[in-house]
C-alpha positions as CSV (number, residue, x, y, z in Angstrom):
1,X,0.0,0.0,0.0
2,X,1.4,3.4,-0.9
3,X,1.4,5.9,1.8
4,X,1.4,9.7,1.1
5,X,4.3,11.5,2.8
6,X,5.0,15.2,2.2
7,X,8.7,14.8,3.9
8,X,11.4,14.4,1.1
9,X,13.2,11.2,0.8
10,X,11.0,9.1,3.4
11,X,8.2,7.5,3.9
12,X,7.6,9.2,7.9
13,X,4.8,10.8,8.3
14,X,4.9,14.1,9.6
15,X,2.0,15.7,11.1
16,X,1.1,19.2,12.6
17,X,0.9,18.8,16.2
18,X,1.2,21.7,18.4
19,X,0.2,25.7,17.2
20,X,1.3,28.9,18.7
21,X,0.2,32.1,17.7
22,X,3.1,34.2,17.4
23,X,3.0,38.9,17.2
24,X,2.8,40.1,13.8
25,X,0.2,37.3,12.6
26,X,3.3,34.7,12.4
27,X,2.5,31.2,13.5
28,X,4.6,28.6,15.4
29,X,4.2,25.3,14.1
30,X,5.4,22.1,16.3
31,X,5.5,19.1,14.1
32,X,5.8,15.0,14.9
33,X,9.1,14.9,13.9
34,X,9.8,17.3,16.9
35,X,10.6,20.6,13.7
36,X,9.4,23.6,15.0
37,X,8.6,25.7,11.9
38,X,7.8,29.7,12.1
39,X,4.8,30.8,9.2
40,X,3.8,34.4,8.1
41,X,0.0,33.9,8.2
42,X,0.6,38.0,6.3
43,X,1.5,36.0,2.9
44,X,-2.6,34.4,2.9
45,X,-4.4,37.9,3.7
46,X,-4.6,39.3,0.0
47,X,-6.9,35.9,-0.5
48,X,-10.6,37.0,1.0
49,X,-10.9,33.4,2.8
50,X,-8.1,34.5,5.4
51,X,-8.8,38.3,5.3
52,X,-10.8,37.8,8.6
53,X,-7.5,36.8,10.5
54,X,-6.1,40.3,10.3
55,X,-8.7,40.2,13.6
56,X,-6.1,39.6,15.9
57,X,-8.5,38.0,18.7
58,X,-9.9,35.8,16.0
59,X,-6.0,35.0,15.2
60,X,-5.2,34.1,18.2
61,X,-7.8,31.5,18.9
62,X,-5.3,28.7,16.0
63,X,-5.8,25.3,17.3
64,X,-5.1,22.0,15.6
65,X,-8.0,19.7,14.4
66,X,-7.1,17.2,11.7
67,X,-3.1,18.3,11.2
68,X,-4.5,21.7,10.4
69,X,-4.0,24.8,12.2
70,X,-7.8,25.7,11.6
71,X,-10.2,28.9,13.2
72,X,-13.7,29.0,13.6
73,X,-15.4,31.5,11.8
74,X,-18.8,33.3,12.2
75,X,-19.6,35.5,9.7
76,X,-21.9,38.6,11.1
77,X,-25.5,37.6,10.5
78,X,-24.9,34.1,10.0
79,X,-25.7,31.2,11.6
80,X,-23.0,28.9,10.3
81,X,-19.6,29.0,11.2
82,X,-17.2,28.6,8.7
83,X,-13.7,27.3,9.8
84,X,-10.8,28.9,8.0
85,X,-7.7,26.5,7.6
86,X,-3.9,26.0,6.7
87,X,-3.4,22.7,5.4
88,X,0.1,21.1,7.1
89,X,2.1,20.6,3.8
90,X,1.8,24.4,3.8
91,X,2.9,25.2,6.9
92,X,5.8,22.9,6.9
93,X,6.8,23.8,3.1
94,X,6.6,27.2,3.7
95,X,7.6,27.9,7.5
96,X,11.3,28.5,8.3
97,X,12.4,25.9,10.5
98,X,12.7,27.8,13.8
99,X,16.3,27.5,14.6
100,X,17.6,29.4,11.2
């Protein structure tokens, strides 16, 4: 059976595990593999899904459900809330590992 990995060269997989909010809308990723990876949420805002995260109260409620670092949304007027999310492969790819 072939198993997805989004690490290079191995079959581990690597899974987001731990989120920290960080100032200036960065994020602070803790992976399985025990990386700690540092992502500028600032690169999504000019796409409307993640505009609402410039809300720093709503940014600072990241948690992880399903290896994403995901927030729950409600839109004003609405009854549904709408979760906004960063897929791990994202975060990983595109973080700096923490100790560079």
């Amino acid at each position: 059976m072939f198993e997805y990995s989004f690490y290079k060269n191995t079959n581990e997989e690597i899974r987001a595990v731990e989120v920290a909010p960080l100032e200036n809308y960065f994020l602070r990723v803790c992976f399985s593999n025990g990386e700690k990876r540092v992502f500028d949420v600032k690169t999504l805002f000019g796409m409307p899904v993640y505009s609402p995260l410039k809300n720093k109260a709503l940014f600072s409620a990241a948690k992880i459900e399903c290896d994403m670092v995901v927030w729950e949304y409600k839109r004003k007027n609405e009854y549904l809330v709408n979760d906004i999310d960063i897929h791990q492969e994202i975060l990983y790819w595109d973080g700096i590992p923490e100790n560079s």
